[in-house]
ZATIKOL-601768 format. One record per residue (C-alpha): residue number from 0; residue in one letter; x negated, y negated, z negated. Coordinates in nm, 3 decimals. Layout:
<rs>
R   k r       x       y       z
R NUM A       X       Y       Z
...
</rs>
This chain:
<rs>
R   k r       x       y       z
R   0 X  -7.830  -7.298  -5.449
R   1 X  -8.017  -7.490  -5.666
R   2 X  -8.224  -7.447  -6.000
R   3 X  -7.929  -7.605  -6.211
R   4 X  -7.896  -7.678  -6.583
R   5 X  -7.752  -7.368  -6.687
R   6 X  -7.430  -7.264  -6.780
R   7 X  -7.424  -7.258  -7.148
R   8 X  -7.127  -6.975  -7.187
R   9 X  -7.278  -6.788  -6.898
R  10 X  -6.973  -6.739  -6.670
R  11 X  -7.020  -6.623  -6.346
R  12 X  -6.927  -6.886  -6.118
R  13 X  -6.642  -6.776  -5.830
R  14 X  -6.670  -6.806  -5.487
R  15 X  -6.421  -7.086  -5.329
R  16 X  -6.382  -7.127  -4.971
R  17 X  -6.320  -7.486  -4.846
R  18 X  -5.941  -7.565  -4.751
R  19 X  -5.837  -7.657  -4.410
R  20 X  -5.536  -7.698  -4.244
R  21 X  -5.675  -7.619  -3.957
R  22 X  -5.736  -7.350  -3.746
R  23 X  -6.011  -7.160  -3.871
R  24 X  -6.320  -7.145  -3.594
R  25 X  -6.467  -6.813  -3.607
R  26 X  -6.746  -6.686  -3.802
R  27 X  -7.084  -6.746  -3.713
R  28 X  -7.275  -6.385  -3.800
R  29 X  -7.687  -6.358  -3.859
R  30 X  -7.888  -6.081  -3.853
R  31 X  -8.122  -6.071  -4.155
R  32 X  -8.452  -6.302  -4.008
R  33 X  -8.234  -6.506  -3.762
R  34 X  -8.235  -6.873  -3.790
R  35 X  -7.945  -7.081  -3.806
R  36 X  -8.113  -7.394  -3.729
R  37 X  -8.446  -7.533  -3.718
R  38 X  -8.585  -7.883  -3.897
R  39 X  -8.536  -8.194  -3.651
R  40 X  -8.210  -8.002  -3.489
R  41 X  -7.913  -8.239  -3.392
R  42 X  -7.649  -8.108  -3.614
R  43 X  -7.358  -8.074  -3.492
R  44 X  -7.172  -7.809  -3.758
R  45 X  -7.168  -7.726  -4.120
R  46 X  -7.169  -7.372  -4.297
R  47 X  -6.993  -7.222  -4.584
R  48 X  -7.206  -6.915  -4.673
R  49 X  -6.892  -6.634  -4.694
R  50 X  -7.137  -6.336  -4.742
R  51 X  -7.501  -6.332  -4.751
R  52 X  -7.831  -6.532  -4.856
R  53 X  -7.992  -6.818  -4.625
R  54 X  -8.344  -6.947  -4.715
R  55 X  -8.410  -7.342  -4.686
R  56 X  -8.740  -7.464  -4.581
R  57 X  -8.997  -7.779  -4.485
R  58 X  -9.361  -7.797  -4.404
R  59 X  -9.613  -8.001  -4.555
R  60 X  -9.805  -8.173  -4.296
R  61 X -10.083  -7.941  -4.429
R  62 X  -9.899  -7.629  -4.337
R  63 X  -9.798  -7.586  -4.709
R  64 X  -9.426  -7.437  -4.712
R  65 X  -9.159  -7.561  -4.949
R  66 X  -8.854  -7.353  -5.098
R  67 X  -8.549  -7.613  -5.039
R  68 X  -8.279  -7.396  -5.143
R  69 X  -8.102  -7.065  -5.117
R  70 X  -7.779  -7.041  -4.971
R  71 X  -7.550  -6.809  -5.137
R  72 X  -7.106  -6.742  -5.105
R  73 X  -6.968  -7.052  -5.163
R  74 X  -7.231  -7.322  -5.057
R  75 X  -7.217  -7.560  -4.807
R  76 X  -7.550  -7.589  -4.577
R  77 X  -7.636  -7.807  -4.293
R  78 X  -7.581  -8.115  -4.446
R  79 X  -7.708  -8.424  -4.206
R  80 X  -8.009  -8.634  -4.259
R  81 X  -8.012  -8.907  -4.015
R  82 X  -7.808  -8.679  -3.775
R  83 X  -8.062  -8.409  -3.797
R  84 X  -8.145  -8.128  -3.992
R  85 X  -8.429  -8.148  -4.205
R  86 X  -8.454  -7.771  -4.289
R  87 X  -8.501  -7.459  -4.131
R  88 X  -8.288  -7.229  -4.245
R  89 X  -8.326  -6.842  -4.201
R  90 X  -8.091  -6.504  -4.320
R  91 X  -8.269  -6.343  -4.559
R  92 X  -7.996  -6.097  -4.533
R  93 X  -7.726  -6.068  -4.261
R  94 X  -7.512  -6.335  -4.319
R  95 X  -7.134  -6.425  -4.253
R  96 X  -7.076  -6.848  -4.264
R  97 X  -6.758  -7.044  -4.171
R  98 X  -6.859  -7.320  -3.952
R  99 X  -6.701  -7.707  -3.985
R 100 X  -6.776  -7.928  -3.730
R 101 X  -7.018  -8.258  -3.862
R 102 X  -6.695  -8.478  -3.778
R 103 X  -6.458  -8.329  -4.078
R 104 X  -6.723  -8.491  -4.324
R 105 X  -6.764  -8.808  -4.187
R 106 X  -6.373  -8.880  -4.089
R 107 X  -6.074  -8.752  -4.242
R 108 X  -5.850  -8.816  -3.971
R 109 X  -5.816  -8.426  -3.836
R 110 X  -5.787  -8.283  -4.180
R 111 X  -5.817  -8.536  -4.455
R 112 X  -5.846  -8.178  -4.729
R 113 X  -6.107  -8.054  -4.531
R 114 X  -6.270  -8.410  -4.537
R 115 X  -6.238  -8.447  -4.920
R 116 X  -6.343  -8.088  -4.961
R 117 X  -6.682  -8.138  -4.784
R 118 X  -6.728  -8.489  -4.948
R 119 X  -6.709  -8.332  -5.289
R 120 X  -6.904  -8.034  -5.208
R 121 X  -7.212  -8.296  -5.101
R 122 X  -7.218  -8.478  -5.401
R 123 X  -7.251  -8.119  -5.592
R 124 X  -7.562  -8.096  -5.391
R 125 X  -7.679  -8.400  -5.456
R 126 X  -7.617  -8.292  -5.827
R 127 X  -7.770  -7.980  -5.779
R 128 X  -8.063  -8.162  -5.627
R 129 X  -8.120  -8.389  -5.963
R 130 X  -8.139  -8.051  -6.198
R 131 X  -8.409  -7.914  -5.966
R 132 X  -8.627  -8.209  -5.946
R 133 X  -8.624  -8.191  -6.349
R 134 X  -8.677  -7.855  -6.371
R 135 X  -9.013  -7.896  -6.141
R 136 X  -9.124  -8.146  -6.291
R 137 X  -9.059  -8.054  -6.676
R 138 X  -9.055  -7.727  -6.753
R 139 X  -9.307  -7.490  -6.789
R 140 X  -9.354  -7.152  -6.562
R 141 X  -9.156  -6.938  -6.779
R 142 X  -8.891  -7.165  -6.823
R 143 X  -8.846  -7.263  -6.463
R 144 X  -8.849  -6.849  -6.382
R 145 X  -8.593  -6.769  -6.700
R 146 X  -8.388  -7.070  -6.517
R 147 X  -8.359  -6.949  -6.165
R 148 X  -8.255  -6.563  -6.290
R 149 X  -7.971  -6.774  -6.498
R 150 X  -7.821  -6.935  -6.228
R 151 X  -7.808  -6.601  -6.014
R 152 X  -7.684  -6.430  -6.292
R 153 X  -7.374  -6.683  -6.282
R 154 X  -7.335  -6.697  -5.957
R 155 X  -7.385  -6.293  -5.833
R 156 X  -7.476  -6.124  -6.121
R 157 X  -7.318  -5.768  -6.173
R 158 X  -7.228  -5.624  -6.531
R 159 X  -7.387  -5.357  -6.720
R 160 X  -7.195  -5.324  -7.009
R 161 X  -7.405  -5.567  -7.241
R 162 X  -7.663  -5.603  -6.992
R 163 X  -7.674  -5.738  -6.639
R 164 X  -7.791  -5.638  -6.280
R 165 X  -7.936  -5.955  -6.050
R 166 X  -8.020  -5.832  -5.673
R 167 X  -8.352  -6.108  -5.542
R 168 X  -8.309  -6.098  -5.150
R 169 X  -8.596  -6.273  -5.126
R 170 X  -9.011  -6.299  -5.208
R 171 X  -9.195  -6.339  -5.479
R 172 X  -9.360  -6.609  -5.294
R 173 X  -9.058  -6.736  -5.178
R 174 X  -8.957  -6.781  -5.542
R 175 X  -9.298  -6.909  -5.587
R 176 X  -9.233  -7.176  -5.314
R 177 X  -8.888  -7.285  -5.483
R 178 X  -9.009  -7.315  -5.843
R 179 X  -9.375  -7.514  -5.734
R 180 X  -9.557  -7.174  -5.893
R 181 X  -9.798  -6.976  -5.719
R 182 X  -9.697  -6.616  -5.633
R 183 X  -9.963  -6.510  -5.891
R 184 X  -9.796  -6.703  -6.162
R 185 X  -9.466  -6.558  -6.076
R 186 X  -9.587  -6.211  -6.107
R 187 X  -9.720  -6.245  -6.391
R 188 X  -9.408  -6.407  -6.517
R 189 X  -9.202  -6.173  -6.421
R 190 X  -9.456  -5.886  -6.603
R 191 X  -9.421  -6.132  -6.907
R 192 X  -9.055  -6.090  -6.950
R 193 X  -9.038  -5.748  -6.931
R 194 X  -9.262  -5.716  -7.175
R 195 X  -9.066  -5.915  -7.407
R 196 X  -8.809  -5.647  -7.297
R 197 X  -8.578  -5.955  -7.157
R 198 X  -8.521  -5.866  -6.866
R 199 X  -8.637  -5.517  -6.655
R 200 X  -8.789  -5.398  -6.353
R 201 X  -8.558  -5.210  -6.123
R 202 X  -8.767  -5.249  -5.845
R 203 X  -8.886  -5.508  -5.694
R 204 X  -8.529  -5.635  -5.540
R 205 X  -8.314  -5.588  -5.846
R 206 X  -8.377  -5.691  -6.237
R 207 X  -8.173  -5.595  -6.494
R 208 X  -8.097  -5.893  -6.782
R 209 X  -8.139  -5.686  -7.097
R 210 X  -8.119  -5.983  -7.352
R 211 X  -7.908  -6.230  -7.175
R 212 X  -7.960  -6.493  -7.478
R 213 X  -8.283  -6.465  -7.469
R 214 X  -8.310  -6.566  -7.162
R 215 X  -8.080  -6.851  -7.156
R 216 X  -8.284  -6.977  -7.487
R 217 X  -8.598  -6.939  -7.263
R 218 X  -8.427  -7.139  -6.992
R 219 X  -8.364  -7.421  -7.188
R 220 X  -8.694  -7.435  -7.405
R 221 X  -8.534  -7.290  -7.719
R 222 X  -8.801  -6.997  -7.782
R 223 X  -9.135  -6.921  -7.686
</rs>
């Protein structure tokens, strides 16, 4: 998952699992803090997240950590880079993926579905990819932060009647580290909103969307 341009009507976004004609290979399961691979890896299989949230990250040569992505249900990680993996990637809760092996994306011969499937679902990444790079480099702190509670609120947001209920698996730092904000700044976003009475405080893992406009508007630069 991506920073994305939102989704203008809001809709949550559903959950799809990749066709194959194939045999299924079994689940690969991860206990929250496991890794599923490490940057430099050969790969040799992609993952569709079924349940679960994976964190995506690189080191600077200066020890600095970047944020890649989240994986959440329905995307596809492990994508190769020169036949390696140039992520770790870690369960920030447990997790439940359906492995493909590397060879049903770069031949269609076993499954030509599967093949077309995977294709498709890399050049959404790639997609997803262009959105973030804008976001970082464009919008301000409050923007990138009314952004990122957007998408999650498409993709596993829960109702409450006219508000709704977004669970964060993960840090404020490791927020911090996706948006390129410090944690400080995030905090103090985060304080900022409420106070605006957009969104609430739960606790630390869960915010309730109380103005879900609002926040959109924010997203895209509409309001202050």
């Amino acid at each position: 998952m991506y920073v994305t341009i939102p989704n203008e009507h809001g809709t949550p976004c559903a959950f799809t699992p990749l066709v194959s004609t194939l045999p299924q290979t079994a689940e690969t399961r991860l206990k929250t803090g496991a890794y599923l691979y490490y940057e430099g890896d050969e790969v040799e299989w992609l993952y569709q997240v079924n349940s679960g949230v994976l964190r995506l990250t690189r080191l600077l040569s200066d020890g600095r950590r970047q944020v890649i992505a989240f994986g959440y249900p329905g995307d596809i990680v492990g994508f190769p880079s020169a036949n390696i993996h140039h992520t770790d990637c870690e369960a920030l809760t447990d997790v439940r993926l359906q492995p493909f092996r590397r060879s049903a994306l770069e031949s269609g011969e076993g499954d030509p579905q599967l093949h077309t499937a995977l294709l498709q679902a890399a050049l959404r990444e790639i997609s997803g990819m262009q959105d973030h790079f804008m976001m970082l480099g464009r919008k301000s702190a409050s923007e990138k932060l009314a952004s990122f509670l957007c998408v999650l609120a498409e993709r596993v947001g829960i109702d409450l009647g006219a508000y709704r209920s977004v669970t964060l698996p993960m840090s404020r730092s490791d927020i911090a580290d996706f948006l390129g904000l410090t944690t400080e700044t995030v905090s103090r976003t985060f304080t900022q909103l409420r106070k605006s009475k957009i969104i609430a405080i739960d606790n630390i893992y869960t915010i309730i969307i109380q103005r879900p406009t609002a926040l959109l508007e924010l997203s895209m630069g509409d309001c202050d």
